[in-house]
C-alpha positions as CSV (number, residue, x, y, z in Angstrom):
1,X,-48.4,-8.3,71.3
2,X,-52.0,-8.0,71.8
3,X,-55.1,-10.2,71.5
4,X,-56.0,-10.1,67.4
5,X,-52.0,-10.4,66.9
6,X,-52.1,-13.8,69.0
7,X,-54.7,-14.8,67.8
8,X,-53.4,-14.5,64.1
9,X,-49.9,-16.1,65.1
10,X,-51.7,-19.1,67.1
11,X,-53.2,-20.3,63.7
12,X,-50.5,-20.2,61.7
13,X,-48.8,-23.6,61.1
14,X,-45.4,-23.8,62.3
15,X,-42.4,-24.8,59.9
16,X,-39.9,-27.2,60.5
17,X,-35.9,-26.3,59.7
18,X,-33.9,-28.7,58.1
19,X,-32.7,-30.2,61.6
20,X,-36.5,-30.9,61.6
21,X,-37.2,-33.0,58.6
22,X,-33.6,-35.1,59.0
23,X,-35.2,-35.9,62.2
24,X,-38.4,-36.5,61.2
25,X,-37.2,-38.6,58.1
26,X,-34.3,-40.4,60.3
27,X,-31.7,-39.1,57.7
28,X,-29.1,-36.5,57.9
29,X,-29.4,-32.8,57.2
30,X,-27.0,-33.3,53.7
31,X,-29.6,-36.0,52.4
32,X,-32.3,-33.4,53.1
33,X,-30.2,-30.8,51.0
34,X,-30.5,-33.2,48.2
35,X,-34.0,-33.6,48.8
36,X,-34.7,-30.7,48.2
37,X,-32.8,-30.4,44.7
38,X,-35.0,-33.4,43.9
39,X,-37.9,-31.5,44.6
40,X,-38.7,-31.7,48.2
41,X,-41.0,-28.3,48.8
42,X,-39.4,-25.9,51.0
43,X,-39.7,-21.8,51.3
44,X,-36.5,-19.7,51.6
45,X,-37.7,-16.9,54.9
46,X,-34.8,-14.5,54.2
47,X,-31.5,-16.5,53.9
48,X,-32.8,-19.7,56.0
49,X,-34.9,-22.3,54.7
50,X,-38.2,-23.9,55.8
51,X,-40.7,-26.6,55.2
52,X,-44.1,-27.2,56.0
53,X,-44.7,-30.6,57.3
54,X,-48.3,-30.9,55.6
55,X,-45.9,-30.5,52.1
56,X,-43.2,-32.7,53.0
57,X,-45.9,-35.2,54.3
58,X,-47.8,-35.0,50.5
59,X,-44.4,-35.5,48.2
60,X,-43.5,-37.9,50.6
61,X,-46.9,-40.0,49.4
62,X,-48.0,-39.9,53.2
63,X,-52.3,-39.7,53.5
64,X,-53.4,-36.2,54.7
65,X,-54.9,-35.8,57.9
66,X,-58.2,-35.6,56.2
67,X,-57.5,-39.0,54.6
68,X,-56.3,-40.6,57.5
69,X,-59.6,-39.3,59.6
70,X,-61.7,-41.1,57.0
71,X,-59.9,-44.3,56.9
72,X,-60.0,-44.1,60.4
73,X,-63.9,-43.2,60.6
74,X,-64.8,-45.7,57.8
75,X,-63.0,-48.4,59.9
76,X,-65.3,-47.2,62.9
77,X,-63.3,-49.4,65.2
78,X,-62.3,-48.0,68.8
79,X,-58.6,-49.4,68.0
80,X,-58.5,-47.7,64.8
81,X,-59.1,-44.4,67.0
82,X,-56.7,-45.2,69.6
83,X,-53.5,-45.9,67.2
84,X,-54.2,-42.8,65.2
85,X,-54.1,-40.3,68.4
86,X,-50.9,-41.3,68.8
87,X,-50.1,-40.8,64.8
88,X,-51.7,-37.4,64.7
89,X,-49.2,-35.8,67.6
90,X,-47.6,-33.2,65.8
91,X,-44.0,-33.1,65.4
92,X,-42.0,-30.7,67.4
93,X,-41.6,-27.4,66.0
94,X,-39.6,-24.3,66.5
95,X,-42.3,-21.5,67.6
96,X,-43.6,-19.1,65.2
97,X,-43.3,-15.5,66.6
């Protein structure tokens, strides 16, 4: 792979598999199934399918980044700054290749 290809895949969000967003939603991978027939976004990549957090995140009703960076800002307290860090750690992924 060279430089401009590493580049390209470095900035492309990664998606999270169904194992994924049970975890991340404390449920099992089933109720995610039905999730998804209620509407949950997902993309089919060939026979498997994927979510991308920042999608699950909005039908969920969860604040965007961007939202959550105001709030925080607009608070302008050192506390507020600290507690979101730990908010903002991504999620673990698979790796995009």
């Amino acid at each position: 792979m060279n430089t401009n290809e590493q580049i390209r895949t470095s900035q492309i969000p990664a998606l999270w598999t169904t194992a994924d967003v049970s975890h991340f939603l404390g449920c099992s991978e089933r109720q995610v199934y039905a999730l998804r027939h209620e509407g949950l976004p997902s993309l089919r990549v060939g026979g498997l399918v994927r979510f991308d957090p920042e999608r699950v995140r909005e039908w969920l009703g969860c604040p965007t980044r961007e939202q959550q960076l105001r709030d925080i800002a607009a608070s302008g307290g050192d506390d507020a700054v600290c507690a979101a860090s730990d908010h903002f750690k991504e999620f673990p992924a698979q790796e995009v290749r």
